[in-house]
Biopython code that builds the backbone (N, CA, C, O; Angstrom):
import numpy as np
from Bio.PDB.StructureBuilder import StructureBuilder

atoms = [
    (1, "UNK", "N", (161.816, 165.641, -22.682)),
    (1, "UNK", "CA", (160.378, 165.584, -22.438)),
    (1, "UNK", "C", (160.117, 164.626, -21.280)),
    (1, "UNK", "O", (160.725, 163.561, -21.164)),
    (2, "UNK", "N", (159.133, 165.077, -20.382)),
    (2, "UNK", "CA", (158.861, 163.724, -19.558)),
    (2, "UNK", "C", (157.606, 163.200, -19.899)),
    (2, "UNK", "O", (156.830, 163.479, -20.813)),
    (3, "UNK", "N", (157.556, 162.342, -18.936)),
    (3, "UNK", "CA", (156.446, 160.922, -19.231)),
    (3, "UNK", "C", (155.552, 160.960, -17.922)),
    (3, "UNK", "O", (154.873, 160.006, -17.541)),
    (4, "UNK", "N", (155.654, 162.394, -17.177)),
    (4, "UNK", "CA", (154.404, 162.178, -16.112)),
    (4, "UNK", "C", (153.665, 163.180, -16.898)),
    (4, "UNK", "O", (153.957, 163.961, -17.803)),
    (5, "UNK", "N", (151.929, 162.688, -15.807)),
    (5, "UNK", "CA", (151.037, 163.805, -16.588)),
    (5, "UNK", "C", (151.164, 165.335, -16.564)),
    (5, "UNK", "O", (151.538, 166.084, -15.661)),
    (6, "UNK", "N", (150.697, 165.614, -17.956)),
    (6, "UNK", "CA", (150.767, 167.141, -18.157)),
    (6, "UNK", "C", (149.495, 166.855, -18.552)),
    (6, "UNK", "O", (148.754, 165.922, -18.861)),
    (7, "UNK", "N", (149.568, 168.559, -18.356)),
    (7, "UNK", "CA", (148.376, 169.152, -18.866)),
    (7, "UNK", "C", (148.300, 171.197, -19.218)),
    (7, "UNK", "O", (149.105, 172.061, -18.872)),
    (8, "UNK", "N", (147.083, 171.317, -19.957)),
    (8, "UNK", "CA", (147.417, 172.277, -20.535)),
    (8, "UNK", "C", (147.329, 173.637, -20.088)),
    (8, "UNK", "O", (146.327, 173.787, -19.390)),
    (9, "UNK", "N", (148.129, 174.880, -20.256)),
    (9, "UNK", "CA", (147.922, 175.946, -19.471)),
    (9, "UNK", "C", (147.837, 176.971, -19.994)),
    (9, "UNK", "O", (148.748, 177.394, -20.705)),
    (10, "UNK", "N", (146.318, 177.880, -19.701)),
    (10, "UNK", "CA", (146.353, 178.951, -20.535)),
    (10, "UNK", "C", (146.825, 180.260, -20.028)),
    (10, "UNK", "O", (146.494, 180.875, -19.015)),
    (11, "UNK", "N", (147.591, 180.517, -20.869)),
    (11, "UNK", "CA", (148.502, 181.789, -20.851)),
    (11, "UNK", "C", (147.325, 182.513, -20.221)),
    (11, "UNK", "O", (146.182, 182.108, -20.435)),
    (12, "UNK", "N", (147.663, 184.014, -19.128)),
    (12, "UNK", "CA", (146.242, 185.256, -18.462)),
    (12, "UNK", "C", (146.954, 185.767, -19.489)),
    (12, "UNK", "O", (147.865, 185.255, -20.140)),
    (13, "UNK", "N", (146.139, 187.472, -19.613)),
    (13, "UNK", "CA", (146.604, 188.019, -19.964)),
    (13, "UNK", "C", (146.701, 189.116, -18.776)),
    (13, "UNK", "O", (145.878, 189.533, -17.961)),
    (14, "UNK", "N", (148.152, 189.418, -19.049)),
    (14, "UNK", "CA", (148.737, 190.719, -18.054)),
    (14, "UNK", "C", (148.478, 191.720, -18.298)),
    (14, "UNK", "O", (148.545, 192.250, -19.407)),
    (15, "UNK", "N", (148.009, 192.335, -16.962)),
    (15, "UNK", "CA", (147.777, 193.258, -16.914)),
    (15, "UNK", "C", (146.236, 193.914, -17.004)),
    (15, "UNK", "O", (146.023, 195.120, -16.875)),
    (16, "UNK", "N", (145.317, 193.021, -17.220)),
    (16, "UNK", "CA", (144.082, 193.092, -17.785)),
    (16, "UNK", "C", (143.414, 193.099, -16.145)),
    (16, "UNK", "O", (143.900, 192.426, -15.236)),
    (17, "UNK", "N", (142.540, 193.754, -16.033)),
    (17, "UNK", "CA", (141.739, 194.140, -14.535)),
    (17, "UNK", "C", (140.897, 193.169, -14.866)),
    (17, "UNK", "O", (140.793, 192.994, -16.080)),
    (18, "UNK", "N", (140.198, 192.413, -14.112)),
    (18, "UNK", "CA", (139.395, 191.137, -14.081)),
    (18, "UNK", "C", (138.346, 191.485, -12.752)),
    (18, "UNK", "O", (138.662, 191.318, -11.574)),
    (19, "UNK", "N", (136.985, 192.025, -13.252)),
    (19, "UNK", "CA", (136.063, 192.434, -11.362)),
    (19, "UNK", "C", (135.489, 191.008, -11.400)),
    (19, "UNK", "O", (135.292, 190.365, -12.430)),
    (20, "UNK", "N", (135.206, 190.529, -9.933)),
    (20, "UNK", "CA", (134.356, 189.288, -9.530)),
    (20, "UNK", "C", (133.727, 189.799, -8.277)),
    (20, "UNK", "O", (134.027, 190.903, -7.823)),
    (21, "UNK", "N", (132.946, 189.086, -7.770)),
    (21, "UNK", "CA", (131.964, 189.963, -6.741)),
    (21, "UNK", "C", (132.563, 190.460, -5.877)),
    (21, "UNK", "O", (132.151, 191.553, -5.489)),
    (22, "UNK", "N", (133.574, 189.965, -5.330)),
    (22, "UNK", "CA", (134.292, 191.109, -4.019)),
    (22, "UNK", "C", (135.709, 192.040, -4.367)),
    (22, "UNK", "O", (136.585, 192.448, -3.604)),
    (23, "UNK", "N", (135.618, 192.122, -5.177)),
    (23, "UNK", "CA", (136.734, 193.586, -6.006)),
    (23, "UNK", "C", (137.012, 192.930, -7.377)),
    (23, "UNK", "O", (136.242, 192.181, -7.978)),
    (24, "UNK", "N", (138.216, 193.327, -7.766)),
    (24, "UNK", "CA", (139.091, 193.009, -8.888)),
    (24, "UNK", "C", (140.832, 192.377, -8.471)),
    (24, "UNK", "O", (141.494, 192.557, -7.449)),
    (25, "UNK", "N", (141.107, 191.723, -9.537)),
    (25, "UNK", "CA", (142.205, 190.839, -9.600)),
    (25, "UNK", "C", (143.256, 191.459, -10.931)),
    (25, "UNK", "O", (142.885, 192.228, -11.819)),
    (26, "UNK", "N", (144.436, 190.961, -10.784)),
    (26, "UNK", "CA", (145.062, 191.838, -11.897)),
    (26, "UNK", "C", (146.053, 190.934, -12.536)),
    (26, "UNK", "O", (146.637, 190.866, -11.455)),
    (27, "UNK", "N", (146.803, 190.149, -13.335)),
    (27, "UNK", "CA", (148.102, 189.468, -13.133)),
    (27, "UNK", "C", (148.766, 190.506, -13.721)),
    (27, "UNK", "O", (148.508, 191.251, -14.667)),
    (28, "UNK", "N", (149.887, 190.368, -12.784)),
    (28, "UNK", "CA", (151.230, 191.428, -12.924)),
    (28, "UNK", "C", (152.028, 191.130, -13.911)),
    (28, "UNK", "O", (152.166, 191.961, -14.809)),
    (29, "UNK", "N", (152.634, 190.053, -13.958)),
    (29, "UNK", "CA", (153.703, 189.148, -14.800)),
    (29, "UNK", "C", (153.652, 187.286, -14.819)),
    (29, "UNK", "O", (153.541, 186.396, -13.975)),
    (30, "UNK", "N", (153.805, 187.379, -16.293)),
    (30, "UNK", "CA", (154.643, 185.880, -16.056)),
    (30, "UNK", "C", (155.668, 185.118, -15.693)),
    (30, "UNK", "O", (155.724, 184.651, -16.831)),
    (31, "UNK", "N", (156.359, 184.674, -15.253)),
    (31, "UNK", "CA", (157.276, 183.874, -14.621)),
    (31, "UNK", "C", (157.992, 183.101, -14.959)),
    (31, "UNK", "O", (157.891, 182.361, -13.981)),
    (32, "UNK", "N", (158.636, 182.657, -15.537)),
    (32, "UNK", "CA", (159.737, 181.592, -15.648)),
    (32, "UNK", "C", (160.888, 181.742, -15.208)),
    (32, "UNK", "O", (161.911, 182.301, -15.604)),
    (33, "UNK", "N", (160.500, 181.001, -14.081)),
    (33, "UNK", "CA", (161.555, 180.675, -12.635)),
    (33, "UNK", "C", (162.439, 179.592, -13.162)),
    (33, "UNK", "O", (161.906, 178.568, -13.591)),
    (34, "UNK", "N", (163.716, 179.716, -13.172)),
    (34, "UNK", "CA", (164.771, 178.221, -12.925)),
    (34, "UNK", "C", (164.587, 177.834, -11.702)),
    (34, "UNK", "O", (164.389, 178.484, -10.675)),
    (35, "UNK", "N", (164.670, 176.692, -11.900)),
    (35, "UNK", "CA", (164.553, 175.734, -10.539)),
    (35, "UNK", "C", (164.806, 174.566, -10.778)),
    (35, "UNK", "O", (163.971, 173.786, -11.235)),
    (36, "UNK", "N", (166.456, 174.149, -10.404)),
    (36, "UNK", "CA", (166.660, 172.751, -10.167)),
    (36, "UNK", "C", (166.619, 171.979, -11.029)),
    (36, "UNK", "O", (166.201, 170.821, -11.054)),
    (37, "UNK", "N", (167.463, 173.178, -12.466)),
    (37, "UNK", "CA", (167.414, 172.634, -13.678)),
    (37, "UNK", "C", (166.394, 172.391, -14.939)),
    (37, "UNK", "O", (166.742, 172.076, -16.077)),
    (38, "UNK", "N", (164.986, 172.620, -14.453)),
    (38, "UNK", "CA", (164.179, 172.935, -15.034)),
    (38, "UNK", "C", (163.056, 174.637, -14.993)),
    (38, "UNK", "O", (163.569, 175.612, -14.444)),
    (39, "UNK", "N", (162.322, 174.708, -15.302)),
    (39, "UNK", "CA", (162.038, 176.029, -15.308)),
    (39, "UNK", "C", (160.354, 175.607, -15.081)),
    (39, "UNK", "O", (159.693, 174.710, -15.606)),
    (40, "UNK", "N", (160.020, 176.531, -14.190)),
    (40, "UNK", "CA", (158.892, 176.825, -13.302)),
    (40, "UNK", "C", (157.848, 177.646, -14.108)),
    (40, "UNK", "O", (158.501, 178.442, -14.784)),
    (41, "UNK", "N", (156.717, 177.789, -14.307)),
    (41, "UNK", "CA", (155.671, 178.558, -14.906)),
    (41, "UNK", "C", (154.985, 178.966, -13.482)),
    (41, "UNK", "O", (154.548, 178.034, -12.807)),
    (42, "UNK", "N", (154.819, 180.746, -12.809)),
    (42, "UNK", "CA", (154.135, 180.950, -11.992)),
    (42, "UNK", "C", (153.390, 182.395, -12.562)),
    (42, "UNK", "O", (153.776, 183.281, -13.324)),
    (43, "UNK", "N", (152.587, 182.248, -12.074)),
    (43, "UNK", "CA", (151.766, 184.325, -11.969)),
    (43, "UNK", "C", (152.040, 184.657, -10.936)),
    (43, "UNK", "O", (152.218, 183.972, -9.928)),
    (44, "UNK", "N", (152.117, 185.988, -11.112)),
    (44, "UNK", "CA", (151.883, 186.521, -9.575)),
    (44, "UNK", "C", (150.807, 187.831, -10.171)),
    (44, "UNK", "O", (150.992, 188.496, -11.191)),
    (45, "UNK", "N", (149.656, 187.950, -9.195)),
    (45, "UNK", "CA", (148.973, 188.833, -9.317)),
    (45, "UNK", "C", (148.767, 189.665, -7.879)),
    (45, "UNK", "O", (149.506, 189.495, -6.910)),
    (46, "UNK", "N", (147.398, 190.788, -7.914)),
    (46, "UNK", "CA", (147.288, 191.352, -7.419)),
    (46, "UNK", "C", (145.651, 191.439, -7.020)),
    (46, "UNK", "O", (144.941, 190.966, -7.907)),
    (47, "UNK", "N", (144.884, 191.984, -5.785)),
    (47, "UNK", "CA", (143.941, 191.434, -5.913)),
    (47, "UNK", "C", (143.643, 192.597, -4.786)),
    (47, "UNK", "O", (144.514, 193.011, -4.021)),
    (48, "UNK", "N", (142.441, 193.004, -4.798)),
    (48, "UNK", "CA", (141.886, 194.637, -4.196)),
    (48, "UNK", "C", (140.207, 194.109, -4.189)),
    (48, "UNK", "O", (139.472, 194.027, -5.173)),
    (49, "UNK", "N", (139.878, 193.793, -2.782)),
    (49, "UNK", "CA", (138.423, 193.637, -2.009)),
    (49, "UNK", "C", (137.656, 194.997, -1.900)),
    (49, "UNK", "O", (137.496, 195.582, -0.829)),
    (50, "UNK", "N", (137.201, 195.440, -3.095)),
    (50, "UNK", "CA", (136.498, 196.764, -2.589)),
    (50, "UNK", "C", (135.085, 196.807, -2.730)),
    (50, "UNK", "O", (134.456, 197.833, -2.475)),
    (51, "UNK", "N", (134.481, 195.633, -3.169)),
    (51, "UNK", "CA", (132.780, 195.316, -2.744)),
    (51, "UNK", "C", (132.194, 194.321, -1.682)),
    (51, "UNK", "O", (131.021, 193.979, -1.528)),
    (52, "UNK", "N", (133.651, 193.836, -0.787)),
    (52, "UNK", "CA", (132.908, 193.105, 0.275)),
    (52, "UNK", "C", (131.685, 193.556, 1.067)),
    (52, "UNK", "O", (131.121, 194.619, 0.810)),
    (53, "UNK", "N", (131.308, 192.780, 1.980)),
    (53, "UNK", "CA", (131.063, 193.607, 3.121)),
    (53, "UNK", "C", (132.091, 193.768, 4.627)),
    (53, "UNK", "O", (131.676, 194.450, 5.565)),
    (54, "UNK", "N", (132.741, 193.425, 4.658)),
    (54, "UNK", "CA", (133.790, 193.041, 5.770)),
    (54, "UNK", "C", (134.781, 194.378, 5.104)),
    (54, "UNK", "O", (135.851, 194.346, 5.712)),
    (55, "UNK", "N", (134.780, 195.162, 4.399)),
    (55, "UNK", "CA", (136.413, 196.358, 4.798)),
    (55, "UNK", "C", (136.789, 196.241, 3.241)),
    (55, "UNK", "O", (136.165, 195.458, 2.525)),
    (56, "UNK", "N", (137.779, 197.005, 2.759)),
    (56, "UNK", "CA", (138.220, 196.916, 1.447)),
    (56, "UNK", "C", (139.979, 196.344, 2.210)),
    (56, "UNK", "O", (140.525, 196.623, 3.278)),
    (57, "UNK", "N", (140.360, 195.541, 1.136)),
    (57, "UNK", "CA", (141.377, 195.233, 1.495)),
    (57, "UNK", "C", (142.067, 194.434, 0.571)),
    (57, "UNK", "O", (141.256, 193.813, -0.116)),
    (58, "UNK", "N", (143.766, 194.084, 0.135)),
    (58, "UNK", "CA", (144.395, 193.535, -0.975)),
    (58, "UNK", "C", (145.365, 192.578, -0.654)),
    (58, "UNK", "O", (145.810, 192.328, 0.467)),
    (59, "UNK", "N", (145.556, 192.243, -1.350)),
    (59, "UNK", "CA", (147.002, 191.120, -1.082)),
    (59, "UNK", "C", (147.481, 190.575, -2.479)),
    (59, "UNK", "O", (146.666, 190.378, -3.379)),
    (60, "UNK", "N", (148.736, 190.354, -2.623)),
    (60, "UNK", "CA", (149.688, 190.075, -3.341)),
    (60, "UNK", "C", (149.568, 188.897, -3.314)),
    (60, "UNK", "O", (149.606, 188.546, -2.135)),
    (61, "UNK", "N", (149.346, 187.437, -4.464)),
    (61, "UNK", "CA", (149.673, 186.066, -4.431)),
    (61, "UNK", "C", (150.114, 185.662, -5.814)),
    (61, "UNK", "O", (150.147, 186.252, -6.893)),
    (62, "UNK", "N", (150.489, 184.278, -5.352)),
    (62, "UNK", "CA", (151.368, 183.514, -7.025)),
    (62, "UNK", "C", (150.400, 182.871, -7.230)),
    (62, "UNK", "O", (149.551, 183.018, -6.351)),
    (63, "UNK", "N", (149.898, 181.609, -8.718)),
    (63, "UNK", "CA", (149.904, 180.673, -8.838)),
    (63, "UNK", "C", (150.550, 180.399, -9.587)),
    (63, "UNK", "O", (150.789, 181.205, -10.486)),
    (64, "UNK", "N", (151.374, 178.636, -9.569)),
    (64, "UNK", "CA", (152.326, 178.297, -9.790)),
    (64, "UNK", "C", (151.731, 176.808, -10.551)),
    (64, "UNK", "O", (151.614, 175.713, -10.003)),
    (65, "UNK", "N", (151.423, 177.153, -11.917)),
    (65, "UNK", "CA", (151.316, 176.098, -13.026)),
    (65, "UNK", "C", (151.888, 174.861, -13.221)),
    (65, "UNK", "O", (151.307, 173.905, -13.734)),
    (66, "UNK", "N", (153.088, 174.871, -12.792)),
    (66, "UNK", "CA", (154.097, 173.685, -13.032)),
    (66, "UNK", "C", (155.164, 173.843, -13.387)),
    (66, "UNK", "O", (155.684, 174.956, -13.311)),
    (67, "UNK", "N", (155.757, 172.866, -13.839)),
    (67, "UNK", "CA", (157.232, 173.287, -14.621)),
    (67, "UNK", "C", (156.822, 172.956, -16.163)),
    (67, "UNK", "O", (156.066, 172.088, -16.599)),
    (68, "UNK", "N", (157.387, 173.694, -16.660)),
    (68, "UNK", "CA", (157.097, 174.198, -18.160)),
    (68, "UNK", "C", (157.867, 172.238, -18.928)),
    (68, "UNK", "O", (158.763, 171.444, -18.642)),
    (69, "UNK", "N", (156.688, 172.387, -20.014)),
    (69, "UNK", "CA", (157.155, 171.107, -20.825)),
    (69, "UNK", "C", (156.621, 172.159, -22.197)),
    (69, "UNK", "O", (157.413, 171.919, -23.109)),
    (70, "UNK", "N", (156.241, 172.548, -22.370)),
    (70, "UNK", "CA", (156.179, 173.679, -23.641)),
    (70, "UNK", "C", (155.165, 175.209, -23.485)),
    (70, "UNK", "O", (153.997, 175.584, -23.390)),
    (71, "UNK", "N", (156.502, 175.688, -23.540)),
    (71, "UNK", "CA", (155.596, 177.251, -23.076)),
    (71, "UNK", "C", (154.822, 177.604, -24.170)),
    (71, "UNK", "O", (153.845, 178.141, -23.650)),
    (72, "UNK", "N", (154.641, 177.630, -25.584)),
    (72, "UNK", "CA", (153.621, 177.215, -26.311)),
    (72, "UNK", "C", (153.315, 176.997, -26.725)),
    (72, "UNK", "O", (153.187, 177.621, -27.778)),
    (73, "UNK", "N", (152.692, 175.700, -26.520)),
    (73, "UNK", "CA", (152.072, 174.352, -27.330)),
    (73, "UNK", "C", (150.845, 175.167, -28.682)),
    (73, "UNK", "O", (150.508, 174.715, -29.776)),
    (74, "UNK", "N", (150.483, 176.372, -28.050)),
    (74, "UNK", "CA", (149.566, 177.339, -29.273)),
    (74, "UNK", "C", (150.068, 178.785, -28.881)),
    (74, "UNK", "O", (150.910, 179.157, -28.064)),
    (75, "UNK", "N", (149.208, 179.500, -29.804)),
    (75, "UNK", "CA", (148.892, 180.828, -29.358)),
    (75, "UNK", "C", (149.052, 181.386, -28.100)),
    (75, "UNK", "O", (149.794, 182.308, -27.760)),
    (76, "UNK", "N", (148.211, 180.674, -27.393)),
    (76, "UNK", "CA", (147.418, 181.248, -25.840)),
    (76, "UNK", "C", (147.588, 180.120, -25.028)),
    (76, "UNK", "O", (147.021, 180.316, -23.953)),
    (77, "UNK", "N", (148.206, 178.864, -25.091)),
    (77, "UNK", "CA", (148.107, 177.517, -24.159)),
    (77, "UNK", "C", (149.826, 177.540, -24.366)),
    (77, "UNK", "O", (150.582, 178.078, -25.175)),
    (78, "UNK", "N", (150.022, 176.542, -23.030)),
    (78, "UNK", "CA", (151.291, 176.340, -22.673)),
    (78, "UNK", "C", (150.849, 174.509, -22.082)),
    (78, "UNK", "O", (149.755, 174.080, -21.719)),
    (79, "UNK", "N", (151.846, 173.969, -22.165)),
    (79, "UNK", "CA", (151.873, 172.484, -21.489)),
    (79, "UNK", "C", (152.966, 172.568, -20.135)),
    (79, "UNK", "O", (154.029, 173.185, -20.061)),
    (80, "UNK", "N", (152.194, 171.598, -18.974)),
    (80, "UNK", "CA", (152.747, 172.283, -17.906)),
    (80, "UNK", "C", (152.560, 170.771, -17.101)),
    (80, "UNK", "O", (151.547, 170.075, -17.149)),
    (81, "UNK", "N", (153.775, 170.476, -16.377)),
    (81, "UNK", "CA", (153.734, 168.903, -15.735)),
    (81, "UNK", "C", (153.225, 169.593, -14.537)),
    (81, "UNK", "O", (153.711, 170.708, -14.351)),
    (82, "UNK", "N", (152.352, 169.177, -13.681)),
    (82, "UNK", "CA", (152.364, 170.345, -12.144)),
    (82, "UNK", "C", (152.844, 169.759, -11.138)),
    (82, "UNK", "O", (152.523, 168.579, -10.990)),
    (83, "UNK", "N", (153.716, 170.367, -10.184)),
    (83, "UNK", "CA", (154.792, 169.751, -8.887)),
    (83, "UNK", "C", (153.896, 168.946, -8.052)),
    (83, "UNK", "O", (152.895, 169.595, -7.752)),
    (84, "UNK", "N", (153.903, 168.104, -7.712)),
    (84, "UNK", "CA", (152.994, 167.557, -6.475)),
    (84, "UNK", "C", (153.789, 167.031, -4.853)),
    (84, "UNK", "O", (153.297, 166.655, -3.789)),
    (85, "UNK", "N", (155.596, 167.288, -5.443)),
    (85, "UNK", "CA", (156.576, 166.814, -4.637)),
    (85, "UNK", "C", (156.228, 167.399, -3.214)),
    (85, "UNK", "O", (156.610, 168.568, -3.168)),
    (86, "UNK", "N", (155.649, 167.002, -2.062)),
    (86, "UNK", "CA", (155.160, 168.182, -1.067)),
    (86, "UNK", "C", (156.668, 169.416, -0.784)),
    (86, "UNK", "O", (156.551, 170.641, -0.754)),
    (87, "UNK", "N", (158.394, 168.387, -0.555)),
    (87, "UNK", "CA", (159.275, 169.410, -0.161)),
    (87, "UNK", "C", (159.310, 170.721, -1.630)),
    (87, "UNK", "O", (159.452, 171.942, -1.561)),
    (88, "UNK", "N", (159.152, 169.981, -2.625)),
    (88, "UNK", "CA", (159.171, 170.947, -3.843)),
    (88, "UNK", "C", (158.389, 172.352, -3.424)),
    (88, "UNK", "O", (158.851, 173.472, -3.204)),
    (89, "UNK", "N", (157.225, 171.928, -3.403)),
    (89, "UNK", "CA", (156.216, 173.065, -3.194)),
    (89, "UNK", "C", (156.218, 173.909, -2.018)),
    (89, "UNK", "O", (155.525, 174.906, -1.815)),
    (90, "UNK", "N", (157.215, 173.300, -1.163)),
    (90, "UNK", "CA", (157.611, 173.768, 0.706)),
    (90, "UNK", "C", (158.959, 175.083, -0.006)),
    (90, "UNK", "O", (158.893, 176.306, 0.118)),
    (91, "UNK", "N", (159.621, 174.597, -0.433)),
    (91, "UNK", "CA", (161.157, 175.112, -1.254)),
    (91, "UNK", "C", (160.358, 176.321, -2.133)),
    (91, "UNK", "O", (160.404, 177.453, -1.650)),
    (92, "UNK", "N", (159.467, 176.080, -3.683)),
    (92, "UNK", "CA", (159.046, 177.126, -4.034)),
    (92, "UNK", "C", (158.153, 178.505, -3.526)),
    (92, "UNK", "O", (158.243, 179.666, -3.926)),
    (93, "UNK", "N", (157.227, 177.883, -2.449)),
    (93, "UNK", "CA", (156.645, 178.611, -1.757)),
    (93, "UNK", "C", (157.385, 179.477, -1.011)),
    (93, "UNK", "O", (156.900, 180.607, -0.952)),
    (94, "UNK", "N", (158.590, 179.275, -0.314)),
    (94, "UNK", "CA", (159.683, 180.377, 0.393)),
    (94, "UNK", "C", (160.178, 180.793, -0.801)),
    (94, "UNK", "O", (159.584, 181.865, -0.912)),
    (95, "UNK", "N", (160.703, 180.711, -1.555)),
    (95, "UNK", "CA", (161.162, 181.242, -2.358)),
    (95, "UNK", "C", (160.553, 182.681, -3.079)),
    (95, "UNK", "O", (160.967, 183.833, -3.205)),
    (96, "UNK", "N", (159.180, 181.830, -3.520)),
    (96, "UNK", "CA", (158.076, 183.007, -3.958)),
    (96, "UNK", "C", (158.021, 184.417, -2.995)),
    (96, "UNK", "O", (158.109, 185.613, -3.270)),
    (97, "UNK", "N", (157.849, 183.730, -1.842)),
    (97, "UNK", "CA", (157.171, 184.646, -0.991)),
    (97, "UNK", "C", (158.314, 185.900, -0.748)),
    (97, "UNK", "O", (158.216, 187.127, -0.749)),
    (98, "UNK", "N", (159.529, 184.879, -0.524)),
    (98, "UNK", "CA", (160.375, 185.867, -0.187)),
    (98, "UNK", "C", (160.927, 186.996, -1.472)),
    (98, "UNK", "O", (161.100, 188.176, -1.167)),
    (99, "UNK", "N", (161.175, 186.521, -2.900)),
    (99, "UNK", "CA", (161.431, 187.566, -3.579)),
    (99, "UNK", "C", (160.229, 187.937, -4.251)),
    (99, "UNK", "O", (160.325, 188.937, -4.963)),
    (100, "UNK", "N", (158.802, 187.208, -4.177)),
    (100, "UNK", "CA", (157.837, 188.129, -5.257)),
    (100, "UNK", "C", (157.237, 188.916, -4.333)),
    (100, "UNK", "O", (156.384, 189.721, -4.707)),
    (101, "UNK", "N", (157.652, 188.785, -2.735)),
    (101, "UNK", "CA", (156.450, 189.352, -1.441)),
    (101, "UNK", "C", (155.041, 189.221, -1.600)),
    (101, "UNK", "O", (154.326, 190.211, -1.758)),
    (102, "UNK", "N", (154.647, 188.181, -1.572)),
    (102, "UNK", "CA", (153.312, 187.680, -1.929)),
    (102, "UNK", "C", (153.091, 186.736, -0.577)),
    (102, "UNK", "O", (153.867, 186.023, 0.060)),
    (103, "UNK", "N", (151.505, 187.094, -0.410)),
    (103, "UNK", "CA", (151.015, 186.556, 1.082)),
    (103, "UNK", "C", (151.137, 184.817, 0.480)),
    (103, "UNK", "O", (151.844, 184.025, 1.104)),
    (104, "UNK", "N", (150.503, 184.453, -0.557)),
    (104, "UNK", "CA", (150.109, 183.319, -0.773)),
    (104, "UNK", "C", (150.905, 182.866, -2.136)),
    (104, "UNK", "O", (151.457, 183.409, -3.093)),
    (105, "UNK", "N", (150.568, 181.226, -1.533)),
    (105, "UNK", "CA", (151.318, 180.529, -3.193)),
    (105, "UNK", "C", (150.460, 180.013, -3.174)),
    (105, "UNK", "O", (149.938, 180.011, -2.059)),
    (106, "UNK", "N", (149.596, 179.137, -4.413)),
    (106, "UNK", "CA", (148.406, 178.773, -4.516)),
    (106, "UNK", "C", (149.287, 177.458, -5.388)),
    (106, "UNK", "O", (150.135, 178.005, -6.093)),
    (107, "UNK", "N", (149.338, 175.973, -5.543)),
    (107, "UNK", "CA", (149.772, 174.999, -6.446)),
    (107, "UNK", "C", (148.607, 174.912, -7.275)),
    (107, "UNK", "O", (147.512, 175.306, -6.873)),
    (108, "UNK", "N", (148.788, 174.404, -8.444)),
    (108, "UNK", "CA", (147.507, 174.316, -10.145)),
    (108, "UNK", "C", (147.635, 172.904, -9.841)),
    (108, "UNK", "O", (148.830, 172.742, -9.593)),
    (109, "UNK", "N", (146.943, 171.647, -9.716)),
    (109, "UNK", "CA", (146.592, 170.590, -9.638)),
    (109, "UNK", "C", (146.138, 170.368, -11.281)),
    (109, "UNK", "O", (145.676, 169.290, -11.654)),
]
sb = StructureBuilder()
sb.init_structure("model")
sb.init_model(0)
sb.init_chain("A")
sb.init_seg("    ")
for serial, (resi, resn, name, xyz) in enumerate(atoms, 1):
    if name == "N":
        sb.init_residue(resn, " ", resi, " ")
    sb.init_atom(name, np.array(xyz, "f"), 0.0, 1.0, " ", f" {name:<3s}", serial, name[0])
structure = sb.get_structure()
């Protein structure tokens, strides 16, 4: 267990279409990435602009929770220390991008 701050993370649910004013959002999968001996909590979703006004248009991104201190602390919550290391987040971000092909990595503060 560690002794920096955590905090708590609620499980999406996959697969569930989510509309907000400029299209809909989707999460694809959950994640538990190894990394460097510990294991990573990320989403990667999907995301389709089809009520802007500027064009319909999509893109592929992660967010990346932290590294797992209990995947679940309940039901629907997970406990999650979140990376703040800047090379950490330089290292996961290529990583992401390159095998989930996702424009963006987003860090959970």
């Amino acid at each position: 267990m560690t002794n920096k701050p955590t905090r708590l993370f609620q499980h999406p649910p996959v697969g569930e279409e989510v509309r907000a004013i400029g299209g809909v959002y989707r999460v694809l999968k959950e994640l538990r990435l190894p990394w460097r001996g510990r294991e990573v909590l990320a989403t990667i979703s999907a995301a389709h602009f089809d009520t802007s006004c500027c064009n319909a248009s999509g893109c592929g991104y992660a967010e990346v929770a932290g590294y797992i201190v209990d995947w679940r602390a309940s039901a629907d919550e997970g406990v999650v220390e979140p990376i703040t290391d800047p090379a950490e987040r330089d290292a996961l971000l290529e990583l992401l991008k390159k095998t989930e092909h996702v424009l963006e990595v987003r860090f959970i503060e």
